[in-house]
C-alpha positions in Angstrom: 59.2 -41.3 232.4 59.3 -38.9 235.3 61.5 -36.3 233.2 58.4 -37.1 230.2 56.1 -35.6 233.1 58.1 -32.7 234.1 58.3 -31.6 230.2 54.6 -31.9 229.8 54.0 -29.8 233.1 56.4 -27.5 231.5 55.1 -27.1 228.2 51.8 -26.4 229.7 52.5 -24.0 232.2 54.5 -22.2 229.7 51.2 -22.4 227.1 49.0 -21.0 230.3 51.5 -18.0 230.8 51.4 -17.1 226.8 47.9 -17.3 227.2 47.5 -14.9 229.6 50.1 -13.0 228.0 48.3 -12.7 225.2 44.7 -11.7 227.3 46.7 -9.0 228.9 48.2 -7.8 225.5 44.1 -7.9 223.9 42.9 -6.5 227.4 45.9 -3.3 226.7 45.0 -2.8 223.3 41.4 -2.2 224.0 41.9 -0.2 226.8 43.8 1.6 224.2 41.3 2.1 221.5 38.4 3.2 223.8 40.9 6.3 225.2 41.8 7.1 221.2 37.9 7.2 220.6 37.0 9.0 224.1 39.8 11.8 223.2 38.7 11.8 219.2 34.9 12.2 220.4 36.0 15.3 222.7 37.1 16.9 219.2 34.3 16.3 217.1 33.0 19.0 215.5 29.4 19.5 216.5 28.7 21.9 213.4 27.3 20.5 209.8 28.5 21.6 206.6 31.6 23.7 208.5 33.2 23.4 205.3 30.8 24.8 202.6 31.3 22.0 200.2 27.4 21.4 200.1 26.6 25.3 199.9 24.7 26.7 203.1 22.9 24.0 203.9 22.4 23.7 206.7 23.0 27.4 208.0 20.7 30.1 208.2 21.2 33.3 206.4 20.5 36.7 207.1 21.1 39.5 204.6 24.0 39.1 202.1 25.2 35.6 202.5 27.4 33.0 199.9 29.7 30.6 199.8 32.7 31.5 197.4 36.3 29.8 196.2 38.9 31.1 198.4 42.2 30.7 196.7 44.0 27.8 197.6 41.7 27.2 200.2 38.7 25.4 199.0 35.1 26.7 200.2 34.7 29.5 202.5 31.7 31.4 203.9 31.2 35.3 202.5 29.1 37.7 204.0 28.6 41.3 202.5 27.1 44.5 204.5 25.7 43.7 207.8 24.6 40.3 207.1 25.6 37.4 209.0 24.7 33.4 209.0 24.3 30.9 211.9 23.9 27.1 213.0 22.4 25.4 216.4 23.6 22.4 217.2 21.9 20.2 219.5 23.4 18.8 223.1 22.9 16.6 225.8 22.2 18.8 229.3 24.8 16.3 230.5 27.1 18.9 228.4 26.8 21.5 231.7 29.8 22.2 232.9 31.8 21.1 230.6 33.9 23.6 228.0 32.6 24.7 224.4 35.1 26.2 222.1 33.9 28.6 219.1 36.3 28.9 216.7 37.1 29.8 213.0 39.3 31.5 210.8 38.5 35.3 208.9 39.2 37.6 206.5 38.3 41.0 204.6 38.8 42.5 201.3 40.4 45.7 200.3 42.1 47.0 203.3 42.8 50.0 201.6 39.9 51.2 201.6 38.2 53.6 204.5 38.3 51.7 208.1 34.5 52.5 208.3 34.1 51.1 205.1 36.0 47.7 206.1 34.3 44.2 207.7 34.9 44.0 211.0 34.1 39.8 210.7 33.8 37.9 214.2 32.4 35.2 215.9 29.2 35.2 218.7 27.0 32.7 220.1 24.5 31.5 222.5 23.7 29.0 224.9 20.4 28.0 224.7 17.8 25.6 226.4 16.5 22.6 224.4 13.3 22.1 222.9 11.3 23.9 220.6 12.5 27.1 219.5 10.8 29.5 219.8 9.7 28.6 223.9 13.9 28.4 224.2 15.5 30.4 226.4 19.0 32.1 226.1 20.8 31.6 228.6 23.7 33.0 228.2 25.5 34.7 224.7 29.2 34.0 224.6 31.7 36.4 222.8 35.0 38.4 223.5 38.0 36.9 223.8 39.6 36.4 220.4 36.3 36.0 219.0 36.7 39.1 216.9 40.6 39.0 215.9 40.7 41.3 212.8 42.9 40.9 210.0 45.2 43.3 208.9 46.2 43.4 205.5 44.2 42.0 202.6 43.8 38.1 202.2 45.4 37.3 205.6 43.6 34.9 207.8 43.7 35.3 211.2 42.1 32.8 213.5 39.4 33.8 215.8 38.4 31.5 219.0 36.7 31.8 222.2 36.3 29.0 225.3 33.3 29.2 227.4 31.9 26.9 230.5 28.6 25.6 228.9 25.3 26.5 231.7 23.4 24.2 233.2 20.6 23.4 230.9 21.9 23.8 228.1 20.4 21.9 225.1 21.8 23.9 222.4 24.4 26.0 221.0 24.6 28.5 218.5 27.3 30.1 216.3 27.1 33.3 214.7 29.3 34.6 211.6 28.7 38.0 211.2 30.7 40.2 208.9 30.7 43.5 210.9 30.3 46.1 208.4 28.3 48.8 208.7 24.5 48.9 207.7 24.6 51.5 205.2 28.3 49.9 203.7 27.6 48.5 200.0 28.1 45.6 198.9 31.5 46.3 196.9 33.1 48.0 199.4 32.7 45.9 202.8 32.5 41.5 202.6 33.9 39.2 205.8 35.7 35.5 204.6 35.4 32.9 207.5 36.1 29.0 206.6 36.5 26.3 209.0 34.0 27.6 211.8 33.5 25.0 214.5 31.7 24.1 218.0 33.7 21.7 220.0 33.2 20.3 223.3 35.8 19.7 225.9 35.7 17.9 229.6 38.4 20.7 231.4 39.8 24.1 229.7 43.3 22.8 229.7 42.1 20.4 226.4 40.5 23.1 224.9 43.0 25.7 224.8 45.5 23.3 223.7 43.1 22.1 221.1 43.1 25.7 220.4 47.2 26.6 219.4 46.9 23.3 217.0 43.5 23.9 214.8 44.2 25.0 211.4 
């Protein structure tokens, strides 16, 4: 009878270790889930439409702006003369401090043509205070960097990126796509390709910059 007692101690002391087991295993796989959807909100494009399957919408477009079949590609973004498109995107202020990446991939046409006569596509922004837009305030306008990496032969895509400490008071960011071509170039002779254009927000510049060497 005693050895009957033992085995029933047994049997539930090993059930109350499986069950905690089994807590600790639930408690590990939802720590685990919560870091895979911190790090996959970190890369979360804050731009609409980035790919130009539903046309322009919801960009805004100054001068000479479409969206054209890019062989093998899908959608891109075309810009002819001196025109150029852009998007705001609306943050938290709690964004200060933190790192926005612009980014984005360009090309021209006809390279053989006259240099002057070429696009010069690149990227440009602005940090901006929330609220109604036209009482905004700039605050800052981020470019350089790699923002304006040019292609060099005809077709090639070269990808164009910039990382920049968001202000304080920031409410909103805004990308610009502007093809760089002269004023007076035509409209044959001098149209910028960009597809996959993107605003991304990161906690430390480490993330972003690796983020960086793997978009495509």
């Amino acid at each position: 009878m005693g050895d009957a007692k033992f085995t029933k101690a047994d049997g539930c002391l090993a059930m109350f270790f499986a069950q905690t087991d089994l807590v600790a295993r639930i408690g590990s796989l939802i720590v685990l889930l919560l870091g895979v959807a911190s790090a996959s909100g970190q890369s979360n494009n804050l731009l609409k439409n980035s790919n130009g399957n539903e046309g322009l919408q919801p960009w805004i477009v100054s001068g000479n702006g479409s969206i054209s079949d890019c062989a093998g590609l899908g959608k891109c973004f075309s810009i002819w003369q001196d025109g150029f498109i852009y998007q705001d995107v609306d943050v938290s202020e709690a964004t200060a401090g933190a790192f926005a990446v612009f980014i984005g991939f360009a090309s021209i046409e006809e390279p053989t043509q006259e240099a002057r006569l070429l696009g010069h596509p690149y990227l440009y922004g602005y940090f901006m205070t929330a609220g109604e837009l036209r009482k905004t305030t700039v605050l800052s306008r981020p470019n350089g960097q790699e923002m304006a990496n040019h292609p060099s032969a005809n077709g090639e895509w070269v990808k164009q990126y910039g990382v920049f400490k968001v202000p304080e008071k920031t409410g909103r960011i805004r990308i610009f796509l502007r093809s760089g071509c002269s004023r007076t170039a035509s409209s044959v002779s001098c149209v910028s390709h960009f597809r996959e254009p993107g605003v991304f927000i990161f906690s430390n510049e480490d993330e972003a910059r690796a983020f960086i060497n793997t978009y495509q």
